[in-house]
N, CA, C and O atoms as CSV, one atom per row, in Angstrom:
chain,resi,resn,atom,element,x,y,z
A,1,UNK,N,N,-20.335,31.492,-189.326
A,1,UNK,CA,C,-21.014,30.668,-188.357
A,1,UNK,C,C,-22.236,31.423,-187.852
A,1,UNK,O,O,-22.280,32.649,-187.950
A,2,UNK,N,N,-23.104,30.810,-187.381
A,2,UNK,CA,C,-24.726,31.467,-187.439
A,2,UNK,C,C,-25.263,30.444,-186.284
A,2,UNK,O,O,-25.524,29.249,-186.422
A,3,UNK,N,N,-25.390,31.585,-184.611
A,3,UNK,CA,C,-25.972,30.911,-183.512
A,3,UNK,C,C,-27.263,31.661,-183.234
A,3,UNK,O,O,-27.347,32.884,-183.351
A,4,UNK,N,N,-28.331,30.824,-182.836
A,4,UNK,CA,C,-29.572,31.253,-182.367
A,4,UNK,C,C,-30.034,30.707,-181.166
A,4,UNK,O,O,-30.000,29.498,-180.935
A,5,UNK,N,N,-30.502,31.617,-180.327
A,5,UNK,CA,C,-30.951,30.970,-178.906
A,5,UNK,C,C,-32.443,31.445,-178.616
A,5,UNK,O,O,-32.909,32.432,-179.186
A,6,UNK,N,N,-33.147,30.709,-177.724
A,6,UNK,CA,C,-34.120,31.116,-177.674
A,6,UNK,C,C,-35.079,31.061,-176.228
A,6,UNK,O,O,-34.784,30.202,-175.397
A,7,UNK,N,N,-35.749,31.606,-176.068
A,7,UNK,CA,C,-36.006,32.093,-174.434
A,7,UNK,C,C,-37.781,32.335,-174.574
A,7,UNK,O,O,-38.223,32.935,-175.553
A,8,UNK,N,N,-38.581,31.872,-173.639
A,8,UNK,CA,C,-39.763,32.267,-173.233
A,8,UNK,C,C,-40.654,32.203,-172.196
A,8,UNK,O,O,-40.734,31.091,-171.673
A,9,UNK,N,N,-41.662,33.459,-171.539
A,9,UNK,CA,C,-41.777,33.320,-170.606
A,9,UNK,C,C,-43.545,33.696,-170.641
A,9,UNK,O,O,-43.988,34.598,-171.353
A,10,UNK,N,N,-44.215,33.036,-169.955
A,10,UNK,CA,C,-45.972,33.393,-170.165
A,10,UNK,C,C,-45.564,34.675,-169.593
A,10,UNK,O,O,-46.396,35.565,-169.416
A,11,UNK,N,N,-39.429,51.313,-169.354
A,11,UNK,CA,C,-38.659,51.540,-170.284
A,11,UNK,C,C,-37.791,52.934,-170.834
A,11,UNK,O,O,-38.007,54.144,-170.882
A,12,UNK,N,N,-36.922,52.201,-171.131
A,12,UNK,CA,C,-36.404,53.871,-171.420
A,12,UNK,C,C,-35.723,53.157,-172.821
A,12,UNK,O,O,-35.061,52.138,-173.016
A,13,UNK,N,N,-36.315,54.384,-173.791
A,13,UNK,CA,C,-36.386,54.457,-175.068
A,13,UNK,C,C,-35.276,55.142,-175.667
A,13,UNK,O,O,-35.107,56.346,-175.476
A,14,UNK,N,N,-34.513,54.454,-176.375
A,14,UNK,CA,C,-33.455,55.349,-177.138
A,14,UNK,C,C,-33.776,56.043,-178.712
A,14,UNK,O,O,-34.479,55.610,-179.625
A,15,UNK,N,N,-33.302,56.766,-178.655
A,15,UNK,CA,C,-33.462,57.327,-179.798
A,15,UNK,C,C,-33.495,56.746,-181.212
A,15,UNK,O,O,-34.224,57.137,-182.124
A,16,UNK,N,N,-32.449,55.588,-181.270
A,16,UNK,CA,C,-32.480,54.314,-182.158
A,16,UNK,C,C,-33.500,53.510,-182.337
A,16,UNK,O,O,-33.732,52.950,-183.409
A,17,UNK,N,N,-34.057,53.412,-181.498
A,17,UNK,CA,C,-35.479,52.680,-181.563
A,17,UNK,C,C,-36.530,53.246,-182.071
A,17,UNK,O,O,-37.626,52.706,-182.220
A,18,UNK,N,N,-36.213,54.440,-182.379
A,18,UNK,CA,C,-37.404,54.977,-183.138
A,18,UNK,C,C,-37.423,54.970,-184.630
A,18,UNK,O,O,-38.221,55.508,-185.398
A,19,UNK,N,N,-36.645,54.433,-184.807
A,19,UNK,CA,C,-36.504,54.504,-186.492
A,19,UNK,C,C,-36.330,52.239,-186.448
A,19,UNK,O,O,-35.998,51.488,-185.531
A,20,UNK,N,N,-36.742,51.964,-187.865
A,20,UNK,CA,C,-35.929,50.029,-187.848
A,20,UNK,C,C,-35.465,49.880,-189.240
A,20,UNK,O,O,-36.168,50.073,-190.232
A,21,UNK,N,N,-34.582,49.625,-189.238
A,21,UNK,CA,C,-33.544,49.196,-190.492
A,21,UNK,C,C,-34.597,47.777,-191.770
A,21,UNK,O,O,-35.293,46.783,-191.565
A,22,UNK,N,N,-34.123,48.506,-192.946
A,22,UNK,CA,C,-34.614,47.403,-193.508
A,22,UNK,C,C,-34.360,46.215,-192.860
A,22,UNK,O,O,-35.321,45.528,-192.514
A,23,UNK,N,N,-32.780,45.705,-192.544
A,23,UNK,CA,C,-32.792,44.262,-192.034
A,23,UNK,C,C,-33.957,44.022,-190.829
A,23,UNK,O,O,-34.100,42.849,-190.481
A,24,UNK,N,N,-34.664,44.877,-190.271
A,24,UNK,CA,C,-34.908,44.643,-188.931
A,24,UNK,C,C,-36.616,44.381,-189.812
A,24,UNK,O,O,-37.404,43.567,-189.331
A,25,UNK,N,N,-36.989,45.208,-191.138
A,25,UNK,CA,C,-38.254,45.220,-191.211
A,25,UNK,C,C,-38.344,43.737,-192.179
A,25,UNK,O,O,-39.330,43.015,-192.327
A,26,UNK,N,N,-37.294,43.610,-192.623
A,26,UNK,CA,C,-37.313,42.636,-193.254
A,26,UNK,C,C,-37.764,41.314,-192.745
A,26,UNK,O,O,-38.668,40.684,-193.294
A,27,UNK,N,N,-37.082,40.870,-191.617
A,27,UNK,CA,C,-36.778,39.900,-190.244
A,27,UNK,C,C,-38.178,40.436,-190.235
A,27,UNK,O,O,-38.590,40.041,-191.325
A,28,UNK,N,N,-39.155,41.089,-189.674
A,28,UNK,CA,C,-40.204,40.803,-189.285
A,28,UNK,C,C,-41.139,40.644,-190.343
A,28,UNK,O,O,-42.265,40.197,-190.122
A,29,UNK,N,N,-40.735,40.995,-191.533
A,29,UNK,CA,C,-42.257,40.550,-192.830
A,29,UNK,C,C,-41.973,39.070,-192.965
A,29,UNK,O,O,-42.916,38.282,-193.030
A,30,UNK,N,N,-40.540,38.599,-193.017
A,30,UNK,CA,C,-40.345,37.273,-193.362
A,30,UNK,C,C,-41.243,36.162,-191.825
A,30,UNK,O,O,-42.047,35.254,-192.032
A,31,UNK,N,N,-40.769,36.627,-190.439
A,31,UNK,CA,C,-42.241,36.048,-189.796
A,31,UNK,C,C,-43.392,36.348,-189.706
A,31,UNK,O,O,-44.089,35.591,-189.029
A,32,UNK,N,N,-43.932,37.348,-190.233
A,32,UNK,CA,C,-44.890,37.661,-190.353
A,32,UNK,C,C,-45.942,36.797,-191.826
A,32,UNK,O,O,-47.124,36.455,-191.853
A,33,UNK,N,N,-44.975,36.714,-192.745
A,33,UNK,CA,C,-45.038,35.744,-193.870
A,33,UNK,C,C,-45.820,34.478,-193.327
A,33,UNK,O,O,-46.989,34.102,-193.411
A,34,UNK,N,N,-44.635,33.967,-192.713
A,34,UNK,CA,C,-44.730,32.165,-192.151
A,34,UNK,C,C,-46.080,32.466,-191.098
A,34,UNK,O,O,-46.714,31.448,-190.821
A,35,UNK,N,N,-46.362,33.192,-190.754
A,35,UNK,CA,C,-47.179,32.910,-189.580
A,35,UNK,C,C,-48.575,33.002,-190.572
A,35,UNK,O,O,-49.426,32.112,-190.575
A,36,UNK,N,N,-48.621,33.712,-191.055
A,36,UNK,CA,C,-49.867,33.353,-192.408
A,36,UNK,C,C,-50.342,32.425,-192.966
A,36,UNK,O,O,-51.541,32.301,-193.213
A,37,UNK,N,N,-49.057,31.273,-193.373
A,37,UNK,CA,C,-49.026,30.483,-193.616
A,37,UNK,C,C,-49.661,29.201,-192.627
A,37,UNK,O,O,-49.784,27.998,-192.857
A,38,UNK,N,N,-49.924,29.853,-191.693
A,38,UNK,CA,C,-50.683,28.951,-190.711
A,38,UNK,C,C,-52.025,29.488,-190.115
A,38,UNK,O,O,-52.688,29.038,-189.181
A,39,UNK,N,N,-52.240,30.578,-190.916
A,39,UNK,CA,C,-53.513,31.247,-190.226
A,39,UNK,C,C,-53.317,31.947,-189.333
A,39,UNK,O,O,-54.200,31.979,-188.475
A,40,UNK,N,N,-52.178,32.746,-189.152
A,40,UNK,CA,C,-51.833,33.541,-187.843
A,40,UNK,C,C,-52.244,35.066,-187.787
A,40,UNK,O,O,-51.413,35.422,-188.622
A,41,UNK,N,N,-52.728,35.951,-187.530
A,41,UNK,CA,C,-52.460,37.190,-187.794
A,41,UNK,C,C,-51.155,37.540,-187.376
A,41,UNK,O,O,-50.411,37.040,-186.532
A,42,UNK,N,N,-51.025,38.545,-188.176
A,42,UNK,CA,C,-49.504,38.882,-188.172
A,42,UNK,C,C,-48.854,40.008,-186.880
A,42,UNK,O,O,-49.612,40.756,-186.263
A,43,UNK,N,N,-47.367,39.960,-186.628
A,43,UNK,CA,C,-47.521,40.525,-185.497
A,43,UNK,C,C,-47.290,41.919,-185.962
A,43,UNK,O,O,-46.912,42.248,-187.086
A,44,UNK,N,N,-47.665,42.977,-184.597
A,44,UNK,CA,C,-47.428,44.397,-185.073
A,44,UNK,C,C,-46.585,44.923,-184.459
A,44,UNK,O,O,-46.531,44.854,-183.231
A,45,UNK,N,N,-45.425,45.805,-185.461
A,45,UNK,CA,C,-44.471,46.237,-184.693
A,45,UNK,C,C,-44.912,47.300,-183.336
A,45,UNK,O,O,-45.847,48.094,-183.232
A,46,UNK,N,N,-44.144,47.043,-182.672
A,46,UNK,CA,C,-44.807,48.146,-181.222
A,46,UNK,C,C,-43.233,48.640,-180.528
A,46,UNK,O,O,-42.444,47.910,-179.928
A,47,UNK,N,N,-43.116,49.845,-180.776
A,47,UNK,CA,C,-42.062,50.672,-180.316
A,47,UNK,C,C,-41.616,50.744,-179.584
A,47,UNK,O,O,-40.556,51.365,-179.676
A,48,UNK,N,N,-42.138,50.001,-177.757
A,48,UNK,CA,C,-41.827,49.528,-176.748
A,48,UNK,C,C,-40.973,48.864,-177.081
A,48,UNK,O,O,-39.771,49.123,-177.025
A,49,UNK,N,N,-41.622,47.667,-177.577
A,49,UNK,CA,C,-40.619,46.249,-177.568
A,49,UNK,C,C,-39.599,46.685,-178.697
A,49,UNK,O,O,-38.462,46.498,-178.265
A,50,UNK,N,N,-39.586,47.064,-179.647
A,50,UNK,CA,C,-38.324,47.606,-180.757
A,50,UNK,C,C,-37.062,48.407,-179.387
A,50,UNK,O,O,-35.873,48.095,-179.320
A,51,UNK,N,N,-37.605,49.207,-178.663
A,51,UNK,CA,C,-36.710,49.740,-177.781
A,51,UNK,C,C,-35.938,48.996,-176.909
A,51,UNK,O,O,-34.722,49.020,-176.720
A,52,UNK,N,N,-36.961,48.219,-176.317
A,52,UNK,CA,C,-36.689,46.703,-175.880
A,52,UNK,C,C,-35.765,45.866,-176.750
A,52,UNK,O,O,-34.770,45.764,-176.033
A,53,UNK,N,N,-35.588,45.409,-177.534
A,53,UNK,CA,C,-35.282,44.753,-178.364
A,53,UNK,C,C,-33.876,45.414,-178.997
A,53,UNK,O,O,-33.050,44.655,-179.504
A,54,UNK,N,N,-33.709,46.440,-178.962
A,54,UNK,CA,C,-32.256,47.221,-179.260
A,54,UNK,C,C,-31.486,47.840,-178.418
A,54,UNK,O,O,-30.461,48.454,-178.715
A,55,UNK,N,N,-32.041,47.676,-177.119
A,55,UNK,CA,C,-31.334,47.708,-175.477
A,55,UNK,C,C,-30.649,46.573,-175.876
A,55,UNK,O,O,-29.493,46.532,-176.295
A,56,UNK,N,N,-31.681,45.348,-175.673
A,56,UNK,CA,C,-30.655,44.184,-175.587
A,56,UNK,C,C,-29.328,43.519,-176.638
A,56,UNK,O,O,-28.278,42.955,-176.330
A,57,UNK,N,N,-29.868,43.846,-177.854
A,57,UNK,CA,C,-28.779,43.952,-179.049
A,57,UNK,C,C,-27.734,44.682,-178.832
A,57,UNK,O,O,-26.637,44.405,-179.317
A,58,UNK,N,N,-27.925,45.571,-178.175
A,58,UNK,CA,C,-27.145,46.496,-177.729
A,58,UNK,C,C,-26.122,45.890,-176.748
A,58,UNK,O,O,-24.900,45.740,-176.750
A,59,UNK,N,N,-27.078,45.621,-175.960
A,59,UNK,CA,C,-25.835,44.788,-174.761
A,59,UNK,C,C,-24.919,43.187,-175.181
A,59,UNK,O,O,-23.868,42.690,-174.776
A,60,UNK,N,N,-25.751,42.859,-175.979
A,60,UNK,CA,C,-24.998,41.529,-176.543
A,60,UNK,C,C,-23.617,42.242,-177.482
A,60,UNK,O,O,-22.494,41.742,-177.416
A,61,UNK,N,N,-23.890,43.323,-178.233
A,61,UNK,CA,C,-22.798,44.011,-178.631
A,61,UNK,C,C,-21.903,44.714,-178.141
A,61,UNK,O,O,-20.810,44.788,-178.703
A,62,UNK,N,N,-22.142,45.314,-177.105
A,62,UNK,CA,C,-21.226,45.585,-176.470
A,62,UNK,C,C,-20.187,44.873,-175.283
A,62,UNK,O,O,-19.146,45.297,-174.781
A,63,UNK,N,N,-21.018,43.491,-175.054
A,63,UNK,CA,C,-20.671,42.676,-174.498
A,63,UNK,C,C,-19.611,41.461,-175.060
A,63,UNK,O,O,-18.806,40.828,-174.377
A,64,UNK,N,N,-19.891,41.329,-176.641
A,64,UNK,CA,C,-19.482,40.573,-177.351
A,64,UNK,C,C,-20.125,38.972,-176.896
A,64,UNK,O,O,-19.627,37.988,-177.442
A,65,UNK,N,N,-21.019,38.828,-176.082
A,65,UNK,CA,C,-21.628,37.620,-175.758
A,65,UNK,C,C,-23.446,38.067,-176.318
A,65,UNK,O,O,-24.251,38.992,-176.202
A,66,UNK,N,N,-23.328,36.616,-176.994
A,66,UNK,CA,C,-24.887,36.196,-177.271
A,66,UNK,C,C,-25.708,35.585,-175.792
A,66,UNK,O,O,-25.022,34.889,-175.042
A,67,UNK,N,N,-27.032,35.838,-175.446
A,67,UNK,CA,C,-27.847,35.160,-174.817
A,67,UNK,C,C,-29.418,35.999,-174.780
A,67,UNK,O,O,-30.075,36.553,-175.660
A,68,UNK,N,N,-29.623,35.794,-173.385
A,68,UNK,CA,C,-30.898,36.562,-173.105
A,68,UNK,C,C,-30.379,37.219,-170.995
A,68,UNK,O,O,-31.027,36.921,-169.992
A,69,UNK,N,N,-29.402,37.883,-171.031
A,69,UNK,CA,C,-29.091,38.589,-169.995
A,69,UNK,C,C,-30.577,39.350,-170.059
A,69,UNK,O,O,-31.225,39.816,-170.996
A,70,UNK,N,N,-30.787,39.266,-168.771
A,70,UNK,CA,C,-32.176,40.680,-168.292
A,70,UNK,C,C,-33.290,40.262,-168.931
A,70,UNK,O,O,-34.055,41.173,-169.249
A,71,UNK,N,N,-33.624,39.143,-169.222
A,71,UNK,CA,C,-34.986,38.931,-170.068
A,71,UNK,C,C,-35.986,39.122,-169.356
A,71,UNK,O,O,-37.084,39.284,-169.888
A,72,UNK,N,N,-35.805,39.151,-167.747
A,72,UNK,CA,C,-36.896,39.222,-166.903
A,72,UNK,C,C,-36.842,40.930,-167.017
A,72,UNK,O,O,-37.876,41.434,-167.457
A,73,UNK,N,N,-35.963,41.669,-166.734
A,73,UNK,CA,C,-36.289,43.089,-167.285
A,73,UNK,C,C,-36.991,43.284,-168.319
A,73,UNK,O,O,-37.998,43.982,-168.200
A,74,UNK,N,N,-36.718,42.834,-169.343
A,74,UNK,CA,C,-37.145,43.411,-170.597
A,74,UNK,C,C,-39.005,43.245,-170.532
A,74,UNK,O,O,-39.890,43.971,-170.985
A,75,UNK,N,N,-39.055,41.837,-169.685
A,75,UNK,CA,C,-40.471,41.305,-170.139
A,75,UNK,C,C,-41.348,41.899,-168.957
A,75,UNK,O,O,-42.573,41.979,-169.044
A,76,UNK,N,N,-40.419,42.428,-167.527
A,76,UNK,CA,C,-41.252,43.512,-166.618
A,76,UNK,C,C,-41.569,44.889,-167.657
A,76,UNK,O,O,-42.675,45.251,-168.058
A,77,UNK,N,N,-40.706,45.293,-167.842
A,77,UNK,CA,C,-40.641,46.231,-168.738
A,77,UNK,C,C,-41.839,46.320,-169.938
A,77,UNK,O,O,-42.354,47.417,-170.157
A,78,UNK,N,N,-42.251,45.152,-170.689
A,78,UNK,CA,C,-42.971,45.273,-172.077
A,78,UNK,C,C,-44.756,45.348,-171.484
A,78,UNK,O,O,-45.720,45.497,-172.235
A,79,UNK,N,N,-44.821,45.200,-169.977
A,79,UNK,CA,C,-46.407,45.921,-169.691
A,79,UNK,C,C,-46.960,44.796,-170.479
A,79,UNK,O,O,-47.687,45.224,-171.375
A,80,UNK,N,N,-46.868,43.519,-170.456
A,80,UNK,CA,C,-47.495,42.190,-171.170
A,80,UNK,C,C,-47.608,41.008,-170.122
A,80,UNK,O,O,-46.885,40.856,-169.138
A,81,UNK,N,N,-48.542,40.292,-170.481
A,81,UNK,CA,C,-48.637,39.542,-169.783
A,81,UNK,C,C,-47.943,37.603,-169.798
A,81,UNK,O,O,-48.097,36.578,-169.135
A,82,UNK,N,N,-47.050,38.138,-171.190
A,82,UNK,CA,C,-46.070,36.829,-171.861
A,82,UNK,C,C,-45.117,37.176,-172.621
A,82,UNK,O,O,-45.493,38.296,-172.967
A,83,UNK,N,N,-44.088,36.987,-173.152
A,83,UNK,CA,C,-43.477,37.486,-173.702
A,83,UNK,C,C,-42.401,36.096,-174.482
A,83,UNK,O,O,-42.263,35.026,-173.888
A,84,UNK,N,N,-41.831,36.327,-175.647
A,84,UNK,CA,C,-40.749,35.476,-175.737
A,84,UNK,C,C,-39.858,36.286,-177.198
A,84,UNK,O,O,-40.244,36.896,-178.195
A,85,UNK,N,N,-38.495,35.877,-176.639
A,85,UNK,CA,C,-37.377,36.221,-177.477
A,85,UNK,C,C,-36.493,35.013,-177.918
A,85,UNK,O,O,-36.110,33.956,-177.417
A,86,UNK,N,N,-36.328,35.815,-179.336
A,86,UNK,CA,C,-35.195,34.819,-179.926
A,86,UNK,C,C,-34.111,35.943,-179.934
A,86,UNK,O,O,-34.190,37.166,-179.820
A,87,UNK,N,N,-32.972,34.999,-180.126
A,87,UNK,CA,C,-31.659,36.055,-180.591
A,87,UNK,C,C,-30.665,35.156,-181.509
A,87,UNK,O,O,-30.624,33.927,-181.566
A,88,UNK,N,N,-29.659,36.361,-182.401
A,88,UNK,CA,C,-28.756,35.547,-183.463
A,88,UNK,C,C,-28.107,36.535,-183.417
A,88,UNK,O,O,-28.259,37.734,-183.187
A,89,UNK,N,N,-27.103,35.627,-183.755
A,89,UNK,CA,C,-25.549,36.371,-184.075
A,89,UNK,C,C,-25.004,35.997,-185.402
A,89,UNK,O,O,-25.128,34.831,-185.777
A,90,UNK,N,N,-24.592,36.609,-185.921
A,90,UNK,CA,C,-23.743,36.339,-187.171
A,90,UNK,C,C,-24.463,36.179,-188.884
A,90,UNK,O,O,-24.006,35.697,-189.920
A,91,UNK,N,N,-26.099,37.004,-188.461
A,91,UNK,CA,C,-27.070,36.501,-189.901
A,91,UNK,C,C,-26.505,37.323,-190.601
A,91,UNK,O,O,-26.170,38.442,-190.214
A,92,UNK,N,N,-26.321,36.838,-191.792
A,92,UNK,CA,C,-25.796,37.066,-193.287
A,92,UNK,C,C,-27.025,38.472,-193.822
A,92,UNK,O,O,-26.883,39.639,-194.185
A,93,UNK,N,N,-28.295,37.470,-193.592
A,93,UNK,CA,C,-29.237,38.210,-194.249
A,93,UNK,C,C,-30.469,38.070,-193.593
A,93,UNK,O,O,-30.403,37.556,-192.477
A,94,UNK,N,N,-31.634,38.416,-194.028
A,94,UNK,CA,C,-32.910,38.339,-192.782
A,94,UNK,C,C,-33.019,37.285,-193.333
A,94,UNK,O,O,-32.715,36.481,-192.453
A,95,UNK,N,N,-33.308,36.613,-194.417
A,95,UNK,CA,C,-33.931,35.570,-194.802
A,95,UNK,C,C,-32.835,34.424,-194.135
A,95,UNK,O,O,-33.410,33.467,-193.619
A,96,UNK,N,N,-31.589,34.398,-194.087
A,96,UNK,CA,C,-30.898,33.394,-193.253
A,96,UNK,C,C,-30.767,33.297,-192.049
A,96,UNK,O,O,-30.035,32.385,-191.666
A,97,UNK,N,N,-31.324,34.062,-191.156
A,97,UNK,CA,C,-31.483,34.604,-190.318
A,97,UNK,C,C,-33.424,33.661,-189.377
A,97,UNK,O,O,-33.728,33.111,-188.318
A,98,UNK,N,N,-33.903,33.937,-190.299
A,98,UNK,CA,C,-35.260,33.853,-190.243
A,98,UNK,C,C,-35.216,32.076,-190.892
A,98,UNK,O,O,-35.603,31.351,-189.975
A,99,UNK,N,N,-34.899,31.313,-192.044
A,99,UNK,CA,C,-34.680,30.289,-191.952
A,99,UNK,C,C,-33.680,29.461,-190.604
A,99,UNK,O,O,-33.991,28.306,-190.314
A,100,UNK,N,N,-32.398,30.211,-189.785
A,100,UNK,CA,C,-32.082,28.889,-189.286
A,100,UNK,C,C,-33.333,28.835,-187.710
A,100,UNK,O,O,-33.457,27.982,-186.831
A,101,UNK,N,N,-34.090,30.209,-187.955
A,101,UNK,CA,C,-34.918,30.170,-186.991
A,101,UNK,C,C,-36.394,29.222,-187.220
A,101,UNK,O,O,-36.831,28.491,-186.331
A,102,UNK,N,N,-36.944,29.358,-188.347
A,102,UNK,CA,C,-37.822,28.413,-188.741
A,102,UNK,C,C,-36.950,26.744,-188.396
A,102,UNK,O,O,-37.611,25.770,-188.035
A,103,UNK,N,N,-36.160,26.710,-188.494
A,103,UNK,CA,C,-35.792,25.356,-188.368
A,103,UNK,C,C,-35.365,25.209,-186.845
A,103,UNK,O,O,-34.583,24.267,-186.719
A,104,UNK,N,N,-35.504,25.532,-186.252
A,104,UNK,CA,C,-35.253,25.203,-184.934
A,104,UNK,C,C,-37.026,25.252,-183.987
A,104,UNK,O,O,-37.991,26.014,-184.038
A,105,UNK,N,N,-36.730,24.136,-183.290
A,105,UNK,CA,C,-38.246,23.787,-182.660
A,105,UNK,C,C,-39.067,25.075,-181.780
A,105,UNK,O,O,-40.205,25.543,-181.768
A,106,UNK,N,N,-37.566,25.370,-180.962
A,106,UNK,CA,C,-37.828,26.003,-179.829
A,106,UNK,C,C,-38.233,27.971,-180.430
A,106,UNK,O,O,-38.675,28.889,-179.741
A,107,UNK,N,N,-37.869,27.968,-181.820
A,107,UNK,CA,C,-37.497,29.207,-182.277
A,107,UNK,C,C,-38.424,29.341,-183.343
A,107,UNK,O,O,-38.416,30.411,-183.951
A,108,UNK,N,N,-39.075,28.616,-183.621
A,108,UNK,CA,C,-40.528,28.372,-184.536
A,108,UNK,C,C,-41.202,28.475,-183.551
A,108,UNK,O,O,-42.197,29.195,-183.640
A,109,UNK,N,N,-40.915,27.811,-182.287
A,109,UNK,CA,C,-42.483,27.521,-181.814
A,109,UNK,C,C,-42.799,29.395,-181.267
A,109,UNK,O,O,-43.947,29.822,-181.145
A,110,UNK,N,N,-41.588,30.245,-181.016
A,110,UNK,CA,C,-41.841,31.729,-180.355
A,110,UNK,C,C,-42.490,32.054,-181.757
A,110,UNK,O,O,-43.585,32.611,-181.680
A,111,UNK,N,N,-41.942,31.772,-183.196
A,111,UNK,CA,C,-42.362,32.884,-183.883
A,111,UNK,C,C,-43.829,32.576,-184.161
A,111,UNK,O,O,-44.438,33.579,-184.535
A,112,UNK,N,N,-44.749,31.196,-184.064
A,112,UNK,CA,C,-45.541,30.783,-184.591
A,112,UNK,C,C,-46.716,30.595,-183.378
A,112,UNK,O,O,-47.745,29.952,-183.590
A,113,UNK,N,N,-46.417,31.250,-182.072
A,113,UNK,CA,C,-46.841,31.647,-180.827
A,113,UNK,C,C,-48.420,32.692,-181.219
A,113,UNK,O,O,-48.443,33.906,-181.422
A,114,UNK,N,N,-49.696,31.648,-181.225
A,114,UNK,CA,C,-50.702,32.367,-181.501
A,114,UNK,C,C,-51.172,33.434,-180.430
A,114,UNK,O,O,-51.765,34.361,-180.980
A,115,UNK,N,N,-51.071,33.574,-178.974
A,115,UNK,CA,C,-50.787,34.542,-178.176
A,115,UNK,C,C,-50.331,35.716,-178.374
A,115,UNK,O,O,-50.877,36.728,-177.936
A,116,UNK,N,N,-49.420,35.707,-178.966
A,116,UNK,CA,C,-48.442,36.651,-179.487
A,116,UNK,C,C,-49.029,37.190,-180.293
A,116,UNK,O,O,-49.661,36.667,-181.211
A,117,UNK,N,N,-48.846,38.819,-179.956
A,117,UNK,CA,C,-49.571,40.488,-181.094
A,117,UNK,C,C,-48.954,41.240,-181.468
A,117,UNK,O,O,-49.143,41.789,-182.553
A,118,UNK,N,N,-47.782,41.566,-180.479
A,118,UNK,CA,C,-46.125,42.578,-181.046
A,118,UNK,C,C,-45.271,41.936,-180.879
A,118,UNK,O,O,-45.067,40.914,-180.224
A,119,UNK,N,N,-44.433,42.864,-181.819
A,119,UNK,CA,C,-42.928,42.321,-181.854
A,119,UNK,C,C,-42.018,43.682,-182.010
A,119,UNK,O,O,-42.602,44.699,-182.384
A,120,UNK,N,N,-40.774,43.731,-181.768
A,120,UNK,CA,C,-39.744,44.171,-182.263
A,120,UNK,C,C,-38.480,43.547,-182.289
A,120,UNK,O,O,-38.089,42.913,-181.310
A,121,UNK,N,N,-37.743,43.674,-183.401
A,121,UNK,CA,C,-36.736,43.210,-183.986
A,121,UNK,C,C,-35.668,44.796,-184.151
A,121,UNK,O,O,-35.864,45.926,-184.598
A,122,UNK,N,N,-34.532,44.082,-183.523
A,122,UNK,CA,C,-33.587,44.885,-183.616
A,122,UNK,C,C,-31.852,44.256,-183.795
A,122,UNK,O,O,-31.293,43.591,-182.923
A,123,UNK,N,N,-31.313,44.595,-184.930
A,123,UNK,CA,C,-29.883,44.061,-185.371
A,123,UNK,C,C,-28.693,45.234,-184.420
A,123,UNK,O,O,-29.121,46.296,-183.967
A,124,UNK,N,N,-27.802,44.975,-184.317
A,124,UNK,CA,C,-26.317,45.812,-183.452
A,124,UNK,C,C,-25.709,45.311,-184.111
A,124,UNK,O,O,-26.275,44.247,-184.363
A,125,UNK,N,N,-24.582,45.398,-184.757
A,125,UNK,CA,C,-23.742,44.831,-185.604
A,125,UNK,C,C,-24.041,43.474,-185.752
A,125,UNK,O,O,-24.972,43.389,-186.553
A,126,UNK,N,N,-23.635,42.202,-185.294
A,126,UNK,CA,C,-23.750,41.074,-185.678
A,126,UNK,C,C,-24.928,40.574,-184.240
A,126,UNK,O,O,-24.935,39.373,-183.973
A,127,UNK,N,N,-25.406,41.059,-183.805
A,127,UNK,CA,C,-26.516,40.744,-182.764
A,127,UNK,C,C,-27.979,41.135,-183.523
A,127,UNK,O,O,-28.254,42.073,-184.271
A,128,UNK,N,N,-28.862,39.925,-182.967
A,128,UNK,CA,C,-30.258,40.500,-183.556
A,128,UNK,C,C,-31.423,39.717,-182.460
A,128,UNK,O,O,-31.620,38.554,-182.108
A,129,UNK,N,N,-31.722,40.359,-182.314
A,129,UNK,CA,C,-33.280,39.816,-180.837
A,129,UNK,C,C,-34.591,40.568,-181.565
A,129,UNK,O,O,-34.805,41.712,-181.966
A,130,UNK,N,N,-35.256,39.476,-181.529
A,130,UNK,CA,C,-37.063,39.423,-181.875
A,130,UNK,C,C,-37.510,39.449,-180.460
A,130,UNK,O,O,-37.462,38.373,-179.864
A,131,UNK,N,N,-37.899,40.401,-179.878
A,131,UNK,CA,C,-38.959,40.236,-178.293
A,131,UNK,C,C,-40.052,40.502,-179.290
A,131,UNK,O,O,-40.127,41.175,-180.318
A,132,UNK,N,N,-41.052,39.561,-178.464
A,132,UNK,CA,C,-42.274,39.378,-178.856
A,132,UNK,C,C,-43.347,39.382,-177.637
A,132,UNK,O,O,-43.081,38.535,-176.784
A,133,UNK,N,N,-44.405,40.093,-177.400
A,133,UNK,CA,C,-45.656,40.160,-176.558
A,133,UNK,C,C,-46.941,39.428,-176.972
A,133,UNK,O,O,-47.336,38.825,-177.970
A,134,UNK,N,N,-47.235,39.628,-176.221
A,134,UNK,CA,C,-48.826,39.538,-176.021
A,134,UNK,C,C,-49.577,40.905,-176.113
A,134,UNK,O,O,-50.800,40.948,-175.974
């Protein structure tokens, strides 16, 4: 089963965040792909938000609950002036992962967000959050 939610709004760094897993680089070439496809420049990973972004994976995993707990942290936190996150639980693969997100309105419209310049993507076992800036 494969849930995605999605959240948008106009740090202390772990050591994990400094490195991103193929799945995580993957998940971002595959939106980075689609957003081309519309004339987008593509977004750039930025180590803030990756830190950002594997705090919160983090807490959905250790929590065993999916959402967007602290999104207003994260997005005080990312020093931006907009911000929006998706999150999933249970992706197989980036590309299934990244399709049930293309297909959802609210979860296309963050990744395809011309505002938007960084991103980080970060997986925790079956948790995965895209924060995205300005």
């Amino acid at each position: 089963m494969f849930f995605v939610f999605c959240f948008g709004l106009g740090m202390a760094y772990s050591a994990d965040a400094s490195r991103i897993t193929k799945f995580e680089s993957d998940t971002l070439s595959y939106i980075n792909q689609y957003r081309a496809k519309y004339g987008l420049a593509p977004l750039r990973l930025d180590m803030r938000l990756q830190a950002l972004a594997r705090e919160h994976s983090s807490h959905m995993f250790s929590t065993g609950a999916l959402g967007h707990h602290n999104f207003g942290s994260r997005y005080n936190r990312s020093n931006s002036r907009g911000c929006a996150e998706n999150v999933g639980w249970n992706a197989g693969s980036p590309s299934g992962l990244f399709t049930g997100w293309r297909d959802s309105s609210g979860h296309r419209q963050n990744m395809l967000d011309r505002t938007m310049k960084r991103a980080g993507v970060s997986r925790v076992g079956a948790y995965v959050t895209f924060f995205t800036c300005q």
